[in-house]
Rosetta silent file (secondary structure, phi, psi, omega in degrees, C-alpha in Angstrom):
SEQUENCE: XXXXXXXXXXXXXXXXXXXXXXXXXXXXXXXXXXXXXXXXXXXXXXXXXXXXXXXXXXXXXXXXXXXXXXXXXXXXXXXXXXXXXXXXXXXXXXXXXXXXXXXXXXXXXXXXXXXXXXXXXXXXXXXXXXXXXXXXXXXXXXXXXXXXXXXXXXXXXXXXXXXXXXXXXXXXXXX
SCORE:     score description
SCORE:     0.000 S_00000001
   1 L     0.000  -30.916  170.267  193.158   11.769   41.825 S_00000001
   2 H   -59.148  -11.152  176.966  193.633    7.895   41.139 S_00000001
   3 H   -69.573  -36.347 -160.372  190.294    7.243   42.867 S_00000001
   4 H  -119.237   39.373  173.996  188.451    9.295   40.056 S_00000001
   5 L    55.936    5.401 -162.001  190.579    7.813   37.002 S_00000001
   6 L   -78.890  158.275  172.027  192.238   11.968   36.655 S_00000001
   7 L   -93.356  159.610 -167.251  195.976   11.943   34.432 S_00000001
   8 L   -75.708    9.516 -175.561  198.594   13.419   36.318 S_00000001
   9 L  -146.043  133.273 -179.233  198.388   16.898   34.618 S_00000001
  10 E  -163.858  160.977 -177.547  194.403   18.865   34.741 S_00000001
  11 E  -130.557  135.009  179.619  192.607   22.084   35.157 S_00000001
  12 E  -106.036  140.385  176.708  190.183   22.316   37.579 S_00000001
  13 E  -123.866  165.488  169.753  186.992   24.080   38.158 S_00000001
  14 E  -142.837  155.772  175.290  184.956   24.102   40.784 S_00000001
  15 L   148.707  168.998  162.444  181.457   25.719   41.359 S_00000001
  16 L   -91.379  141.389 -177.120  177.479   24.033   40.559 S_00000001
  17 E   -87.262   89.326  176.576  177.306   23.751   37.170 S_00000001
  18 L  -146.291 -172.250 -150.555  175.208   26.537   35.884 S_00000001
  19 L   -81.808  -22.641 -165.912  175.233   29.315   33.477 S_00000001
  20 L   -82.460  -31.621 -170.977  176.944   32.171   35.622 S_00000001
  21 L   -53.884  -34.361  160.995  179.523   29.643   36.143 S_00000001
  22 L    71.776   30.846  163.859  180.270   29.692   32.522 S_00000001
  23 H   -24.375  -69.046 -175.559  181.354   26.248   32.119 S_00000001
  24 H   -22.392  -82.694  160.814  180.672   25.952   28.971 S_00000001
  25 H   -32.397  -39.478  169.743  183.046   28.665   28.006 S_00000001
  26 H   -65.495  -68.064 -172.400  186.015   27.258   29.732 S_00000001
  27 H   -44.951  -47.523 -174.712  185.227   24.129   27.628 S_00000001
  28 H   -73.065  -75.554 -130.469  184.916   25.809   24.148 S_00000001
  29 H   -67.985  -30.034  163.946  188.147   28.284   25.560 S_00000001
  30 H   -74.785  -44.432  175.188  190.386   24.523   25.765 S_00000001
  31 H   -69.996  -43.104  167.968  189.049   22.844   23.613 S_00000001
  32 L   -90.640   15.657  158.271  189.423   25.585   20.399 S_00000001
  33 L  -124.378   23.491  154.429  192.510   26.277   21.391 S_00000001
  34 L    71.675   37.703  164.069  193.641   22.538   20.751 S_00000001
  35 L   -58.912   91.929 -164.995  194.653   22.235   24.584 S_00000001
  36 L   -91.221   37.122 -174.494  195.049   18.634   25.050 S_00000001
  37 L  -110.252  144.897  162.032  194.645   18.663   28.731 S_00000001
  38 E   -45.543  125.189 -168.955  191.989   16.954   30.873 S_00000001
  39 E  -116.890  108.124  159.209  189.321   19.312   32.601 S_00000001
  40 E   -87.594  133.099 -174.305  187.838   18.399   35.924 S_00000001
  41 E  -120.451  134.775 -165.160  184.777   19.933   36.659 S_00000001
  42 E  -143.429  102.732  158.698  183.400   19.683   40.697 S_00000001
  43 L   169.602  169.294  162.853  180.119   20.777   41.601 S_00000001
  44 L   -47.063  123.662 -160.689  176.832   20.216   41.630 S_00000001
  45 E  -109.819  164.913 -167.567  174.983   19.649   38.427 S_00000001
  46 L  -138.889  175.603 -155.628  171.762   21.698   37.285 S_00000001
  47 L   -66.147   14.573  175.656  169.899   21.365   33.740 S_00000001
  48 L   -82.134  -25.853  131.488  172.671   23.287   32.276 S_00000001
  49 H     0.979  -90.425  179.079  174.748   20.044   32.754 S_00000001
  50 H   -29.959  -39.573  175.807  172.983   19.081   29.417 S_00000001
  51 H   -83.828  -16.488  158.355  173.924   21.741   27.498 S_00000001
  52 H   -55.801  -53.597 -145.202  177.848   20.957   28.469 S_00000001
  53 H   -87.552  -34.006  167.416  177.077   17.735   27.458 S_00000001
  54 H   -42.128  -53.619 -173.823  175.358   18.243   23.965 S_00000001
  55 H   -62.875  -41.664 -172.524  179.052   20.262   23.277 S_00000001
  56 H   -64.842  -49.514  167.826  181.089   17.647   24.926 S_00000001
  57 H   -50.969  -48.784 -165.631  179.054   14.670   22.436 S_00000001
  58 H   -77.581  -35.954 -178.841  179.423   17.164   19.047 S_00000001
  59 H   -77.538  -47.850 -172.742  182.803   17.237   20.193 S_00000001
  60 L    64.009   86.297  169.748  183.417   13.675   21.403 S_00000001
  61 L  -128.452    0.060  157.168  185.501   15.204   24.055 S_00000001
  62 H   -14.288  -64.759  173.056  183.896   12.786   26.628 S_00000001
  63 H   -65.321   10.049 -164.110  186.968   11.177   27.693 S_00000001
  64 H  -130.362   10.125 -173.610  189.272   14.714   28.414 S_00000001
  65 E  -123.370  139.998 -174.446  186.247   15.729   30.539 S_00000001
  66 E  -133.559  119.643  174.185  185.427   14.719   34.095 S_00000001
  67 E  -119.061  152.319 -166.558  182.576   15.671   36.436 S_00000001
  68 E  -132.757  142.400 -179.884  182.609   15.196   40.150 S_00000001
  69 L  -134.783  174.059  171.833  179.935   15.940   42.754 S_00000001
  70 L    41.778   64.455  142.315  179.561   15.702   46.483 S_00000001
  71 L   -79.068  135.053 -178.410  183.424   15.753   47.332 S_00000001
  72 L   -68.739  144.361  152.401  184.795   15.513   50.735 S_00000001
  73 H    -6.526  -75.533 -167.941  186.752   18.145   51.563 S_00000001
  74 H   -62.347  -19.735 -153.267  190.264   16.556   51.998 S_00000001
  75 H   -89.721  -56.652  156.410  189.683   14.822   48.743 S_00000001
  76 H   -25.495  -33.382  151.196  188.808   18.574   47.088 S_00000001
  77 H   -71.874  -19.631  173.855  192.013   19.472   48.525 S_00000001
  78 H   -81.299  -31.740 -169.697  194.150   17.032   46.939 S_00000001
  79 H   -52.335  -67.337  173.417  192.341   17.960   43.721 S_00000001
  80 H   -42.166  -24.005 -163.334  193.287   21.235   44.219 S_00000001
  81 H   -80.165  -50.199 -160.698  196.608   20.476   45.113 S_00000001
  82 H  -106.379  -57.789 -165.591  197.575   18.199   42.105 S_00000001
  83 L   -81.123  153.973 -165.899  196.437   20.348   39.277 S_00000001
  84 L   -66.514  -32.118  145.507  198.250   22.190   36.948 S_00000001
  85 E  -156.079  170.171  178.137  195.877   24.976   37.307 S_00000001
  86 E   -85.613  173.021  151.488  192.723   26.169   38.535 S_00000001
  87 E  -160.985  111.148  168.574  189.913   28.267   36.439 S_00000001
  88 E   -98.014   84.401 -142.180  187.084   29.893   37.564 S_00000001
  89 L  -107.546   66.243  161.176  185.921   32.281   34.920 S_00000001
  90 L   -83.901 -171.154 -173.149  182.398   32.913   36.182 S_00000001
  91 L   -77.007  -21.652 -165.059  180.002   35.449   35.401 S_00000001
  92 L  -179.286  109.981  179.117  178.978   36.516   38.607 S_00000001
  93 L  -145.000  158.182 -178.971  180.078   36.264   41.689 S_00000001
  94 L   -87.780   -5.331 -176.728  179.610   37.271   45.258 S_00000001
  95 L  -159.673  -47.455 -162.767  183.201   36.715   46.659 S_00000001
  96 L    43.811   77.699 -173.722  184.653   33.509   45.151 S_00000001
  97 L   -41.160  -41.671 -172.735  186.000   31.041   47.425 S_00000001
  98 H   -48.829  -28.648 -159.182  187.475   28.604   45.004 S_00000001
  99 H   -82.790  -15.394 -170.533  190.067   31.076   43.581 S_00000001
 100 H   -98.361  -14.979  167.327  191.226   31.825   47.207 S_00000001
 101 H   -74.618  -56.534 -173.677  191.309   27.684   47.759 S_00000001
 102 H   -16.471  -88.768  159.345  192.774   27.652   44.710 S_00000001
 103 H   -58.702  -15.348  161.162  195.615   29.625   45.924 S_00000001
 104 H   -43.192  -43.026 -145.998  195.652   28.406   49.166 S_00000001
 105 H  -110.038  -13.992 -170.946  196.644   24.912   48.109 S_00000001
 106 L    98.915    1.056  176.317  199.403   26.425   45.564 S_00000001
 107 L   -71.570  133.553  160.153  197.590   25.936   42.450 S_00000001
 108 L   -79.964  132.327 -153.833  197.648   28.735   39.674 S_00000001
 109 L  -105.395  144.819  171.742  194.550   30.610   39.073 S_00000001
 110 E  -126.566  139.877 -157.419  192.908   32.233   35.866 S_00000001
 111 E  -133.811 -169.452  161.838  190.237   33.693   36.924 S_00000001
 112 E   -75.432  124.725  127.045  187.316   36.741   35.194 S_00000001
 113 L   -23.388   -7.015  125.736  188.189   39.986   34.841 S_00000001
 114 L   -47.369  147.835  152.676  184.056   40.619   36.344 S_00000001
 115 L    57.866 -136.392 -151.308  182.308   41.115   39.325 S_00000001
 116 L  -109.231   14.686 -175.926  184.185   40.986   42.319 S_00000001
 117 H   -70.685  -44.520  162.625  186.805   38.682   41.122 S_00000001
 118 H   -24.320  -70.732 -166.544  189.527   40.972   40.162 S_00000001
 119 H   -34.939  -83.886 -169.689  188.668   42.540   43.960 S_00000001
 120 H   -35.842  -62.593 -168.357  189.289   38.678   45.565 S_00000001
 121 H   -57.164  -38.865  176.624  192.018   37.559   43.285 S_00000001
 122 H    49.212 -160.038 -169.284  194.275   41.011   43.338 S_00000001
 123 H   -71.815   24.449 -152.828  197.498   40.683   41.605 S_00000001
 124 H  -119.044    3.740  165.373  197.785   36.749   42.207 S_00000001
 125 L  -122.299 -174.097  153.913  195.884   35.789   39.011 S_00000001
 126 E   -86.427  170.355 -155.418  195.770   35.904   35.517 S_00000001
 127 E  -161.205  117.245  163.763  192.161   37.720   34.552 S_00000001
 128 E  -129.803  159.103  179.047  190.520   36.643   31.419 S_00000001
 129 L   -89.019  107.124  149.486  186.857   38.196   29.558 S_00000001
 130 L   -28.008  -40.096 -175.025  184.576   35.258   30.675 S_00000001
 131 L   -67.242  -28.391 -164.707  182.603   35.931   27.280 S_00000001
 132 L  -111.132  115.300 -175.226  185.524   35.635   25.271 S_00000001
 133 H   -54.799  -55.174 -167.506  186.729   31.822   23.878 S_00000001
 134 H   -71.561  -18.246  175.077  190.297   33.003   22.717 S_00000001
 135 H   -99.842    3.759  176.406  191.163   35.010   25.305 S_00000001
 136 H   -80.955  -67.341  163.862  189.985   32.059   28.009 S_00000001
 137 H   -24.433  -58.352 -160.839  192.244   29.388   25.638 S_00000001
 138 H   -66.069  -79.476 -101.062  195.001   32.288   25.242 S_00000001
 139 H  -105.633  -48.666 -175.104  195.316   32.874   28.978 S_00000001
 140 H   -52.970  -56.919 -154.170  195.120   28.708   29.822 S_00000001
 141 H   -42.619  -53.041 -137.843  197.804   28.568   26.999 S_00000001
 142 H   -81.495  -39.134 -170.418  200.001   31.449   28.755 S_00000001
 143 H   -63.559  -45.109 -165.203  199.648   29.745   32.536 S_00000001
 144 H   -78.844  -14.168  167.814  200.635   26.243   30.935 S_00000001
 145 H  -119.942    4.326 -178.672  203.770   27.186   28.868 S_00000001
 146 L  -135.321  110.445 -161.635  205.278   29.877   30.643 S_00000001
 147 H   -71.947  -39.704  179.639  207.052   28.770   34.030 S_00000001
 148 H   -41.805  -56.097 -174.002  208.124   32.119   35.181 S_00000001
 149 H   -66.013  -27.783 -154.410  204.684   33.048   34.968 S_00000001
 150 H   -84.755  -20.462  179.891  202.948   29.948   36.171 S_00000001
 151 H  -104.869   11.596  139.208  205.258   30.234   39.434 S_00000001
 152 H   -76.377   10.170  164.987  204.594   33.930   40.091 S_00000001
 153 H   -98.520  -29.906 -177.374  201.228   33.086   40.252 S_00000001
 154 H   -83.650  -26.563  161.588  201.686   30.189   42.839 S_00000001
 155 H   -69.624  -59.900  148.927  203.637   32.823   45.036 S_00000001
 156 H   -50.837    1.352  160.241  201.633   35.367   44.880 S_00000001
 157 H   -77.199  -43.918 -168.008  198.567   33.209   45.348 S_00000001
 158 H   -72.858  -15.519 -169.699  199.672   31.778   49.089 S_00000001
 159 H   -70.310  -26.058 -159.397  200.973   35.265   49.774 S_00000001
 160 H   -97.265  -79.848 -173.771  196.767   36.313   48.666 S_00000001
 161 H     2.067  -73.003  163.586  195.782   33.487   50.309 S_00000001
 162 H   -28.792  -46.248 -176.820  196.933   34.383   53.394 S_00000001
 163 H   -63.770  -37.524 -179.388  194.956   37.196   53.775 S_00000001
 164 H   -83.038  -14.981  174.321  191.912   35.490   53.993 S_00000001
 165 L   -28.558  124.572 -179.801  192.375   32.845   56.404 S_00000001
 166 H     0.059  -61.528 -164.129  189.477   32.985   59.081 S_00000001
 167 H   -82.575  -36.210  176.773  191.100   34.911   61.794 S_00000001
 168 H   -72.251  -28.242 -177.423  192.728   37.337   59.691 S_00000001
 169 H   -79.361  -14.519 -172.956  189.864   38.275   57.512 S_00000001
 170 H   -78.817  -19.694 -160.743  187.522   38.680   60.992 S_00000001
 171 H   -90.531  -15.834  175.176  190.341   41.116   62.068 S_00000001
 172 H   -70.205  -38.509 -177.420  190.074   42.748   58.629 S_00000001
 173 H   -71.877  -47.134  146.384  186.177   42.900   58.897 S_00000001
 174 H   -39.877  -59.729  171.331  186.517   44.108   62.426 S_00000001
 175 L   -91.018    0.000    0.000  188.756   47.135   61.853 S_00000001
């Protein structure tokens, strides 16, 4: 994280930055709940990018915001790794890899209560309505001040994790 200027405590998203991704929302969901933490955002950016950034200027939240593209792997693993937690609240998704790197790496995930996320995530996340700023904010709030919770989430993420690893998910897929 010292390569890309991040403070030692962030929430990470990952994903191309576009509307199902629901960037935005995570941003309004930190920011109006007076969350004083840095948010790195990793992906690819598309003209929606703009519309982040119109909120982030009206805000002058510029500095608590970070965007990163074309990461190597390993270095996307250290990200992952290092932050206090991940959140991927998109809109739509077909499977949603991050939240199982997420967990993978030991990171605590808040994730949507949509689409197939619930399915992926299973009891190893917190689940917030993408749509809704206070319960996105409420939910960061709940991972970031309450340790019981934030380390049942990091256990029951590698334990989730697990499942999907390559070989095990072909033998799941198989039988």
């Amino acid at each position: 994280p010292e390569k890309y200027n991040i403070p030692e405590k962030y929430i990470l998203t990952v994903g191309t930055v576009e509307p199902r991704k629901n960037q935005l929302s995570l941003i309004k969901g930190i920011y109006e709940s007076g969350i004083d933490l840095t948010l790195v955002i990793v992906g690819n950016l598309t003209l929606y990018y703009n519309e982040l950034k119109s909120y982030i200027d009206s805000k002058s939240l510029g500095d608590k915001i970070i965007f990163l593209q074309n990461l190597p792997v390993n270095e996307l693993a250290v990200l992952y790794q290092n932050a206090t937690l991940s959140a991927y609240i998109s809109k739509f998704e077909g499977f949603g890899l991050p939240v199982i790197e997420a967990m993978a790496s030991g990171c605590p995930v808040l994730t949507s209560s949509v689409s197939c996320l619930p399915e992926t995530a299973g009891d190893a996340a917190l689940f917030c309505n993408p749509e809704d700023i206070r319960d996105i904010g409420n939910k960061i709030s709940d991972i970031l001040n309450n340790e019981n919770l934030r380390s049942e989430l990091i256990r029951k993420g590698i334990n989730r994790a697990v499942l999907f690893h390559p070989e095990i998910y072909a033998k799941q897929l198989v039988s």
